[in-house]
PDB file with one MODEL, atoms N, CA, C and O in Angstrom:
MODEL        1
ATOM      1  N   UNK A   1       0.841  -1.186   0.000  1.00  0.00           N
ATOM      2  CA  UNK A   1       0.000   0.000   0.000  1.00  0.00           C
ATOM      3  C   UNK A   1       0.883   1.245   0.000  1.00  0.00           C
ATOM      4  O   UNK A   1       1.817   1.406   0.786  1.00  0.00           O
ATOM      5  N   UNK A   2       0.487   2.181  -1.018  1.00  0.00           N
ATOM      6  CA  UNK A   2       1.567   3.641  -1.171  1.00  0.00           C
ATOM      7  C   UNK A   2       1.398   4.240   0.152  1.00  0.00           C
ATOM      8  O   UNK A   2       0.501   3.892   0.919  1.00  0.00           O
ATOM      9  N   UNK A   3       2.154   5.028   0.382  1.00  0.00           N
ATOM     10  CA  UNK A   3       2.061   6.145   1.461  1.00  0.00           C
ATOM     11  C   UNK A   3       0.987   6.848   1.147  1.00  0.00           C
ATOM     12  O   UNK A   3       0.601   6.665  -0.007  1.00  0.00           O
ATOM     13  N   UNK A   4       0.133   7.884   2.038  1.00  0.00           N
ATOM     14  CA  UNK A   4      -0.599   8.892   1.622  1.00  0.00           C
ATOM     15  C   UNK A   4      -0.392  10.125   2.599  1.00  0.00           C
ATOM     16  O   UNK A   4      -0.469  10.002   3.822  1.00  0.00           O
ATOM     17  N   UNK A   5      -0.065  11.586   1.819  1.00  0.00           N
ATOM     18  CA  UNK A   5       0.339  12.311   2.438  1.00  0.00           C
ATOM     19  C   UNK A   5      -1.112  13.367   2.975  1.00  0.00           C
ATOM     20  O   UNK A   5      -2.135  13.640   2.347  1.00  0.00           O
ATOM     21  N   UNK A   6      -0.800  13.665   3.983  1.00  0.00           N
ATOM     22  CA  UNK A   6      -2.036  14.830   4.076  1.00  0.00           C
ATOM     23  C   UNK A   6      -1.760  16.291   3.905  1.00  0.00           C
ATOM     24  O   UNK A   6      -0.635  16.783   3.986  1.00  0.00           O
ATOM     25  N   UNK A   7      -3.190  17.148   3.589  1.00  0.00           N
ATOM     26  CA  UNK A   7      -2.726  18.437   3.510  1.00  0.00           C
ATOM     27  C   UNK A   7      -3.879  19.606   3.895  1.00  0.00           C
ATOM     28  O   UNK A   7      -4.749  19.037   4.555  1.00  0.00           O
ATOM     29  N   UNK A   8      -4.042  20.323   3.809  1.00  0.00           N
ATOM     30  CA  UNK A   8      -5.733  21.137   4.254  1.00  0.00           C
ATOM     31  C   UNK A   8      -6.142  21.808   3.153  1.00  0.00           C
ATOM     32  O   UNK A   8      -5.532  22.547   2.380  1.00  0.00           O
ATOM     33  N   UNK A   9      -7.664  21.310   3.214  1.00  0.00           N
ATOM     34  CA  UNK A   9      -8.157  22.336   1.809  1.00  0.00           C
ATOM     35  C   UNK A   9      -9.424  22.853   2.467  1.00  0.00           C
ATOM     36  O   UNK A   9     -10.120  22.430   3.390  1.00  0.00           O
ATOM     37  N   UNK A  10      -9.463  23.569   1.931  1.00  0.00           N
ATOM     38  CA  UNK A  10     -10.381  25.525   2.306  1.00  0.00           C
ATOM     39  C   UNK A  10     -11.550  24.863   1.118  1.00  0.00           C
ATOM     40  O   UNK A  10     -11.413  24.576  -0.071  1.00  0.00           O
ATOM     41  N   UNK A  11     -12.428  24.803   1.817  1.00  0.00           N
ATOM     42  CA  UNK A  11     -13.895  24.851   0.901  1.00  0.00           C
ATOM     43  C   UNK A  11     -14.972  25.827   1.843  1.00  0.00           C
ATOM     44  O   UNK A  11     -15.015  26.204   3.014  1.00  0.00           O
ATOM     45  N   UNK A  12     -15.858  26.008   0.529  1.00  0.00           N
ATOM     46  CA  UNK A  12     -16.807  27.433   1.540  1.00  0.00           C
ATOM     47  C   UNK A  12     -17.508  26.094   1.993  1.00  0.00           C
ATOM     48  O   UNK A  12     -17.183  24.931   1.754  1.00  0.00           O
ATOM     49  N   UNK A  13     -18.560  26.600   2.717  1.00  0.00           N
ATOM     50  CA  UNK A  13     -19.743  25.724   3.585  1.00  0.00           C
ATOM     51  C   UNK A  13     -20.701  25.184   2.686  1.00  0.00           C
ATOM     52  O   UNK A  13     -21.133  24.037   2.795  1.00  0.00           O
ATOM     53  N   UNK A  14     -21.102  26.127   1.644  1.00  0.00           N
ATOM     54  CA  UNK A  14     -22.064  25.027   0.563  1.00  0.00           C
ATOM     55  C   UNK A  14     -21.190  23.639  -0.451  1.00  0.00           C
ATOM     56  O   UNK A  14     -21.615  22.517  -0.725  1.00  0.00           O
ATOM     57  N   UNK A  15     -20.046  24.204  -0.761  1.00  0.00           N
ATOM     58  CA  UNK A  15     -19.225  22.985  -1.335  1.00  0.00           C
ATOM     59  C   UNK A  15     -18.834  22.196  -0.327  1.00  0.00           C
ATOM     60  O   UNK A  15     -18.266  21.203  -0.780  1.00  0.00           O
ATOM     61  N   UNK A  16     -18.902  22.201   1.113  1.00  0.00           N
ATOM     62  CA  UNK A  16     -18.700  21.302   1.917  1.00  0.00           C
ATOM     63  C   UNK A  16     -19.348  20.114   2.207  1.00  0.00           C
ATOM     64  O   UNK A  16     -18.943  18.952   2.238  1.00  0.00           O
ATOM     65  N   UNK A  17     -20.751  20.766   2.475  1.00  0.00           N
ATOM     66  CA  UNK A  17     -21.911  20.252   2.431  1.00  0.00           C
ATOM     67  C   UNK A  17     -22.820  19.453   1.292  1.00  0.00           C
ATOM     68  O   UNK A  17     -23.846  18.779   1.386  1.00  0.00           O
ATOM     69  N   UNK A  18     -22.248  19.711   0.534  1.00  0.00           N
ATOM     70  CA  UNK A  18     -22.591  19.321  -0.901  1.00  0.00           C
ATOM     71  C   UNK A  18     -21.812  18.068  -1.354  1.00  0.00           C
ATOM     72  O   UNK A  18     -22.370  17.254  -2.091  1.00  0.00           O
ATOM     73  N   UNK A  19     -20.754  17.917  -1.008  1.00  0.00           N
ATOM     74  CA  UNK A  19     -19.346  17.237  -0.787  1.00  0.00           C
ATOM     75  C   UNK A  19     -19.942  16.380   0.130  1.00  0.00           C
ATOM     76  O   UNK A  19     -20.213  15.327  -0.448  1.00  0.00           O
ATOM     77  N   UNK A  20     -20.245  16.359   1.222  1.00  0.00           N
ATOM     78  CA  UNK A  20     -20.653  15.488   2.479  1.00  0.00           C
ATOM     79  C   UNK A  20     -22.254  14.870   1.693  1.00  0.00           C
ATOM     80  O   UNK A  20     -22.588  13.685   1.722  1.00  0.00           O
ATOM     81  N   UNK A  21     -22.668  15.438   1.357  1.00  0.00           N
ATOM     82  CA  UNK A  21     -23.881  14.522   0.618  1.00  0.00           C
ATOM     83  C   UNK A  21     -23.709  13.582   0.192  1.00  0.00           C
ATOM     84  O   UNK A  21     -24.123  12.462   0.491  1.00  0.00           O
ATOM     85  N   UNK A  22     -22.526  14.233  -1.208  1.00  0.00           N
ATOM     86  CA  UNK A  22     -22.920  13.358  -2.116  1.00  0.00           C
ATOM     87  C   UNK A  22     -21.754  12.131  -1.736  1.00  0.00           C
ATOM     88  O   UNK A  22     -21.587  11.145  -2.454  1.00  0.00           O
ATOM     89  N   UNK A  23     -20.996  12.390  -0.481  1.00  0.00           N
ATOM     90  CA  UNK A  23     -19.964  11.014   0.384  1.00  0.00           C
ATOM     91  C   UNK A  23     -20.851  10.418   0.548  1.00  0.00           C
ATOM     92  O   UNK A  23     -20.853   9.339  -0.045  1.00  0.00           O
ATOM     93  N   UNK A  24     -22.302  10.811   1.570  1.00  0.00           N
ATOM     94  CA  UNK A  24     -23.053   9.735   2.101  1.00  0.00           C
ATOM     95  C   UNK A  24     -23.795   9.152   0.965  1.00  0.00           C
ATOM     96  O   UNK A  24     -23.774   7.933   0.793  1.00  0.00           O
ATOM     97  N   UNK A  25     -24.427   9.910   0.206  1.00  0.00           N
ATOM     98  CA  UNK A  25     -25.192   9.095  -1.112  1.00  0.00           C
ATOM     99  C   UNK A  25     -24.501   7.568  -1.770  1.00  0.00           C
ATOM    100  O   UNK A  25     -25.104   6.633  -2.296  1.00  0.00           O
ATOM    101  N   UNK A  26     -22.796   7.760  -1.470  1.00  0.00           N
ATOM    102  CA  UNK A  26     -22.267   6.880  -1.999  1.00  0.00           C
ATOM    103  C   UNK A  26     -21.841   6.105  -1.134  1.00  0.00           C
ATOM    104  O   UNK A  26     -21.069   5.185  -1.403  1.00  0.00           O
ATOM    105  N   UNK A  27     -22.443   6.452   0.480  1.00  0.00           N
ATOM    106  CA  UNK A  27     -21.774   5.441   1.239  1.00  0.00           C
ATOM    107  C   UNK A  27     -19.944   5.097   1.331  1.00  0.00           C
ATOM    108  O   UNK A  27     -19.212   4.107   1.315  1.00  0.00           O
ATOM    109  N   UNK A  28     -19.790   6.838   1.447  1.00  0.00           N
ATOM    110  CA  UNK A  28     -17.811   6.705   1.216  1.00  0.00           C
ATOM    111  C   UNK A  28     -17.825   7.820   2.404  1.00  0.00           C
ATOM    112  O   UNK A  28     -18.822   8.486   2.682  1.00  0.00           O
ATOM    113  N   UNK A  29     -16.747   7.908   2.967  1.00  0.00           N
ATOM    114  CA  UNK A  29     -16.119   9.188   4.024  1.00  0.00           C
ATOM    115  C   UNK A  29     -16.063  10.401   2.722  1.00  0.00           C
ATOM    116  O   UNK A  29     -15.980  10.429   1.494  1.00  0.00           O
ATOM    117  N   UNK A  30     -16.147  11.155   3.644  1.00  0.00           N
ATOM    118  CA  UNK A  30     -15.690  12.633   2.575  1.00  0.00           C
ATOM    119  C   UNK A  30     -14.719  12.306   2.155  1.00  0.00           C
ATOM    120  O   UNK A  30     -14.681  11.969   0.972  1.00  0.00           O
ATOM    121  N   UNK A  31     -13.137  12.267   3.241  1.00  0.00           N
ATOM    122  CA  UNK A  31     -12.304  12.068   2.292  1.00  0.00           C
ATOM    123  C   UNK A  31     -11.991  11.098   1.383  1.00  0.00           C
ATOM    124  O   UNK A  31     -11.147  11.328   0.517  1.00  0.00           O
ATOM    125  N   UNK A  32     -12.621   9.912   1.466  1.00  0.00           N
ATOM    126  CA  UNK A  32     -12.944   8.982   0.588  1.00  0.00           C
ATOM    127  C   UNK A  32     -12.848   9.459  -0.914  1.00  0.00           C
ATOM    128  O   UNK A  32     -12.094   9.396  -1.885  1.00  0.00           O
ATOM    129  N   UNK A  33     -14.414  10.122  -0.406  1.00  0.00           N
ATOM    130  CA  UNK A  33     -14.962  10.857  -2.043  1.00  0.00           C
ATOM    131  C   UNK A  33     -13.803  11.403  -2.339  1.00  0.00           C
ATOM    132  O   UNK A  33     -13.189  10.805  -3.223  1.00  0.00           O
ATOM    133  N   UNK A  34     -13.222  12.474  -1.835  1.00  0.00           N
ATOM    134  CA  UNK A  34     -12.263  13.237  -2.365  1.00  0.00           C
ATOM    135  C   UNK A  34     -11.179  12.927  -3.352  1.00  0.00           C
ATOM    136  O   UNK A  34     -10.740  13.435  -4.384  1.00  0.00           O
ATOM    137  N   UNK A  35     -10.891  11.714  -2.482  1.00  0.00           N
ATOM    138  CA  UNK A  35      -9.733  11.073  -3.292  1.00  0.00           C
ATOM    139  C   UNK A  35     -10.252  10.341  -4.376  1.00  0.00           C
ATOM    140  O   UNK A  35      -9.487  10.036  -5.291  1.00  0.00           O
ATOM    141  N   UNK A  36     -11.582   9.975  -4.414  1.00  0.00           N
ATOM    142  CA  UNK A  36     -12.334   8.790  -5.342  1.00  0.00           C
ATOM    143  C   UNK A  36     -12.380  10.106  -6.404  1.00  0.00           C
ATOM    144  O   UNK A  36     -12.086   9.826  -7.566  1.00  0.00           O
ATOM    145  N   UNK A  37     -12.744  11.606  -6.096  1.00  0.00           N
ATOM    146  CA  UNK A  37     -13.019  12.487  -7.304  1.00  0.00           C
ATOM    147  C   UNK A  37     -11.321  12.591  -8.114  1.00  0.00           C
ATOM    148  O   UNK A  37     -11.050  12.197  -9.249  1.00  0.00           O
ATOM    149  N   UNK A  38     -10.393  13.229  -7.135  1.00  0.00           N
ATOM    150  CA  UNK A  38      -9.118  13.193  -7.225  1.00  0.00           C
ATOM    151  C   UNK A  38      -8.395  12.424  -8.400  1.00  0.00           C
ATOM    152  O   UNK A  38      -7.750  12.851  -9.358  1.00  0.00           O
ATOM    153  N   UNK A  39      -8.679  11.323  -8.057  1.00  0.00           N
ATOM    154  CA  UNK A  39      -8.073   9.961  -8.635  1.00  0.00           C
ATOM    155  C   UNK A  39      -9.114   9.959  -9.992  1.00  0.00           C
ATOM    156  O   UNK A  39      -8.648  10.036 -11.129  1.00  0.00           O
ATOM    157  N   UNK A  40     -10.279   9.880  -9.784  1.00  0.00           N
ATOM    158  CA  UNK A  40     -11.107  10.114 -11.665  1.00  0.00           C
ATOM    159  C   UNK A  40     -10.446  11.132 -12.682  1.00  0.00           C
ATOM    160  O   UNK A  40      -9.942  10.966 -13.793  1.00  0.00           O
ATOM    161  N   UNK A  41     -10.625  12.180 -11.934  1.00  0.00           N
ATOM    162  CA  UNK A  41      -9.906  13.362 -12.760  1.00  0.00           C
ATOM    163  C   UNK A  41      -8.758  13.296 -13.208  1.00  0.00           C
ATOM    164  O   UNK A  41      -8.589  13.645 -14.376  1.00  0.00           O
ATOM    165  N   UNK A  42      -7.766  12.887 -12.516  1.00  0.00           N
ATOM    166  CA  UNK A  42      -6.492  12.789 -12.842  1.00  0.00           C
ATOM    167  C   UNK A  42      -6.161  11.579 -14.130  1.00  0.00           C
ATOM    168  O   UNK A  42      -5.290  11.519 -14.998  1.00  0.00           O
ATOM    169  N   UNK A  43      -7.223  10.763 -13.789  1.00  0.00           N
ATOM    170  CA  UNK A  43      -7.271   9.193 -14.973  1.00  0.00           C
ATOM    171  C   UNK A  43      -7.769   9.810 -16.429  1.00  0.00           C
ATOM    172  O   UNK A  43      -7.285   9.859 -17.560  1.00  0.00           O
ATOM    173  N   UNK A  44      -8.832  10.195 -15.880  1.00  0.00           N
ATOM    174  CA  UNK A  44      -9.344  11.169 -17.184  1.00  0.00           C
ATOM    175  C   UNK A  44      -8.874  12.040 -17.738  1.00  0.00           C
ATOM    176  O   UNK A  44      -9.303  12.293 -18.864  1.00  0.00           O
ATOM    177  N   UNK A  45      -7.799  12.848 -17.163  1.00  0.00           N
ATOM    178  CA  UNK A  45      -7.230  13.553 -17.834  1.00  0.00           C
ATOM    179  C   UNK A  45      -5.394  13.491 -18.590  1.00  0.00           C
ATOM    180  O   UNK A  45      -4.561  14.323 -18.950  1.00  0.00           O
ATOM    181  N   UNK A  46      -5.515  11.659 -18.503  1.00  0.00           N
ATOM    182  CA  UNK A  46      -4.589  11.086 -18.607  1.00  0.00           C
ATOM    183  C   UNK A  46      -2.828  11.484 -17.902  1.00  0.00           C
ATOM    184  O   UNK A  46      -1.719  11.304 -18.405  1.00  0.00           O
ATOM    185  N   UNK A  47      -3.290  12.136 -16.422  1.00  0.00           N
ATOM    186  CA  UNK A  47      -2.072  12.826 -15.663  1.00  0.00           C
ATOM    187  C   UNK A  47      -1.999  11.201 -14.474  1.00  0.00           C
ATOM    188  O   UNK A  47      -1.167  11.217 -13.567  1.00  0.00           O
ATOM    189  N   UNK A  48      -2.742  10.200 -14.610  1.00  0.00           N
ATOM    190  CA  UNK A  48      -2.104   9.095 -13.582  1.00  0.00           C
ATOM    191  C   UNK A  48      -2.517   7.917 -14.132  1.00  0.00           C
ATOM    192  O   UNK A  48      -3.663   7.628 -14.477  1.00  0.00           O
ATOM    193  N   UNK A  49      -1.011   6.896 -14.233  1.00  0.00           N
ATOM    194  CA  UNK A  49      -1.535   5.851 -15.036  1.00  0.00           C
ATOM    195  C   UNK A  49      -0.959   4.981 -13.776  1.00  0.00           C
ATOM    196  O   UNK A  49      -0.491   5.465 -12.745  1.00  0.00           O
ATOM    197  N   UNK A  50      -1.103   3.503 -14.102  1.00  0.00           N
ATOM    198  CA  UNK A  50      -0.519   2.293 -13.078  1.00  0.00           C
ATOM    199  C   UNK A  50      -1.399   2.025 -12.193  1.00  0.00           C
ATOM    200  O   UNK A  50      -1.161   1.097 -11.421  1.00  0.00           O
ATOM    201  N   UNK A  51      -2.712   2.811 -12.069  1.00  0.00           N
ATOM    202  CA  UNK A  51      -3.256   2.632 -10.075  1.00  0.00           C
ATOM    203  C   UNK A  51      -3.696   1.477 -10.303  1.00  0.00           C
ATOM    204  O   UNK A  51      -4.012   1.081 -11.424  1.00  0.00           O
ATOM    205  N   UNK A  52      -3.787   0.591  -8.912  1.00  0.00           N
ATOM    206  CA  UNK A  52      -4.590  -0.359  -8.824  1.00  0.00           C
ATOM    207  C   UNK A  52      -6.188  -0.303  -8.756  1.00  0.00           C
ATOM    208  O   UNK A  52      -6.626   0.007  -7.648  1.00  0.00           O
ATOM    209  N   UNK A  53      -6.905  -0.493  -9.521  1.00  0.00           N
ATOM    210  CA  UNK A  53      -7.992  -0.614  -8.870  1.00  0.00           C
ATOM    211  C   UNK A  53      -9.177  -0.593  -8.044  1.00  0.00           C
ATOM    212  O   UNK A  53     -10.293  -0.117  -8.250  1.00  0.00           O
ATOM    213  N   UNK A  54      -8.351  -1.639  -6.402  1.00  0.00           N
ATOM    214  CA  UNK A  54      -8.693  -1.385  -5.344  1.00  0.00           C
ATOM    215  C   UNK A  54      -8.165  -0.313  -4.211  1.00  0.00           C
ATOM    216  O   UNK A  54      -8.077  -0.324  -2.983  1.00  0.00           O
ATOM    217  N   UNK A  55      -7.867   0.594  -5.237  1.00  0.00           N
ATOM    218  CA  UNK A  55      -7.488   2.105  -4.521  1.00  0.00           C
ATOM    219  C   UNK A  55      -8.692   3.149  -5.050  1.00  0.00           C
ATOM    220  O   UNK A  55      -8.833   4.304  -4.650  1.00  0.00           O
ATOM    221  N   UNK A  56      -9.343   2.615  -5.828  1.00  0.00           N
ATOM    222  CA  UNK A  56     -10.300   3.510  -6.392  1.00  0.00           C
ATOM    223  C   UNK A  56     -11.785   3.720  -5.544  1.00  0.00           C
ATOM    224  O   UNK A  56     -12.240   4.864  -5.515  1.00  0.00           O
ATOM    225  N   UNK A  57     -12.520   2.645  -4.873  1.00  0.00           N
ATOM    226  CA  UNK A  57     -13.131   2.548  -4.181  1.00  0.00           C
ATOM    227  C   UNK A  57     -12.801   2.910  -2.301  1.00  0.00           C
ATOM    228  O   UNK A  57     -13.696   2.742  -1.473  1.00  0.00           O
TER     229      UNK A  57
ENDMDL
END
């Protein structure tokens, strides 16, 4: 399993909240989602290749 580093991110209160929804809708932690959005974007925008998989969920 890679390391994972932490860091702080500044969101207003409606993108927070909005963010925390749509974690629970999917049954993931916020930061879950975060990294689950993180990790799409980056695939999609062909900036991360190699991941496993079961890092995506």
């Amino acid at each position: 399993m890679s390391k994972k580093k932490s860091f702080v991110l500044r969101l207003s209160e409606e993108k927070m909240k909005a963010l925390e929804k749509w974690a629970a809708d999917e049954f993931r932690s916020t930061n879950g989602q975060l990294e689950w959005i993180i990790t799409k974007a980056l695939k999609d925008s062909g900036r991360l290749k190699n991941m496993n998989s079961s890092n995506e969920n």
